[in-house]
N, C-alpha and C positions, 0 to 999 in steps of 0.2 A: 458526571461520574458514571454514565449510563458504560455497560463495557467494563470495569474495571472489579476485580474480585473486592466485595463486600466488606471481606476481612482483612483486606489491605488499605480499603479506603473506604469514610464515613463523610456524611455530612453534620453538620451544626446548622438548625434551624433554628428560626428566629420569628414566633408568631407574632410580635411586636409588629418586624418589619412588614412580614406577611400582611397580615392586616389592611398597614398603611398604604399597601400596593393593590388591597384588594383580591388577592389569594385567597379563594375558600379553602376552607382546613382540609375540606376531601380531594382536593386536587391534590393541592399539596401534599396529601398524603401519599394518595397516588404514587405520585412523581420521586420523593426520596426516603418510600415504607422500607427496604430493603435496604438501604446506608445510613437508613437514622442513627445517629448515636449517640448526639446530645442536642439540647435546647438550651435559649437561652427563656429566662421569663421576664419580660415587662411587659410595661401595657404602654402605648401610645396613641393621640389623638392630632388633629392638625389643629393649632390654635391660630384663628386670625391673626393675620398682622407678623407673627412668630415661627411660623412654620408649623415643623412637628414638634411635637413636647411629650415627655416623658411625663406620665402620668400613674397614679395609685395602680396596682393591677386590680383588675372588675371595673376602670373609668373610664379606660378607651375604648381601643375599635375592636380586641382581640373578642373572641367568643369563647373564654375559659371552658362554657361545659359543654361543648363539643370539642376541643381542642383535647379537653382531660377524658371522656369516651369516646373520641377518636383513638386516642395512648393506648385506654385500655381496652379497646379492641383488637387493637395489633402487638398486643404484651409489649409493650416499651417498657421496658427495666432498667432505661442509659441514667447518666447522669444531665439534672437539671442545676444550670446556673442561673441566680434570680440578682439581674441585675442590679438592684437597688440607684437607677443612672439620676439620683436626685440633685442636681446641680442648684449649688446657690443655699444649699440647707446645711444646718451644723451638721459635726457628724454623729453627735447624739440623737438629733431627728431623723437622721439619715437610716441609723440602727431603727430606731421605733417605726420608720415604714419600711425598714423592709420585715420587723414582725406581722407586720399588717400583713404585709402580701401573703408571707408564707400561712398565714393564719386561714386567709382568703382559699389557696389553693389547696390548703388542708380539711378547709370547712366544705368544696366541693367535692374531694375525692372521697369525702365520707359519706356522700351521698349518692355516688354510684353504685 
C-alpha cells in the first residue's frame, strides 16, 4: 500500500497471523502505522502433528501487552474484529470463549 493516499486505502492486520510468521509487533508497526484500520484478534500457536490452531487469546504466540501499548501509542481508535475461529465447539462454547477473550483484552487494557 506503500504510495497510495491513507484515506483511500487501509490495511487489516492480523496479530494471530503475524505471530505465526514471526513479525515483531514493532516492525509491524512500522511497516502499516499510517493504513492501520482494523484488526483482527485471535491467538494462534503451531500444534504438532496439526499444524497451526486457533487458540484461547493470552495461549499463543501473539504478545497481547505490547500489541495493546503498541495501539496505544499510536492512538488506534479503528475497529477490532475478535475472531472467535473455535472450530469443532458448540456454538454455546463458542459464545463463552469468545467472552473470555474480550474479557482477556479488557483486563489488559485496564492496565495500561
Amino acid at each position: 500500500v506503500k504510495g497510495c493516499d491513507p484515506q483511500s486505502v487501509g490495511v487489516f492486520a492480523d496479530p494471530g497471523h503475524l505471530s505465526i510468521v514471526g513479525a515483531p509487533i514493532a516492525m509491524a508497526r512500522d511497516i502499516v502505522k499510517d493504513y492501520l484500520d482494523v484488526l483482527a484478534f485471535k491467538d494462534l500457536m503451531r500444534a504438532p502433528g496439526t499444524g497451526v490452531k486457533v487458540v484461547r487469546i493470552g495461549q499463543g504466540f501473539v504478545d497481547w501487552k505490547s500489541l495493546l501499548q503498541t495501539l496505544s501509542e499510536i492512538n488506534f481508535n479503528g475497529p477490532v474484529s475478535f475472531h472467535s475461529e473455535y472450530s469443532g465447539e458448540p456454538v454455546d462454547t463458542v459464545i463463552d470463549l469468545a467472552r473470555i477473550d474480550v474479557r482477556f483484552i479488557n483486563g489488559l487494557i485496564e492496565k495500561l
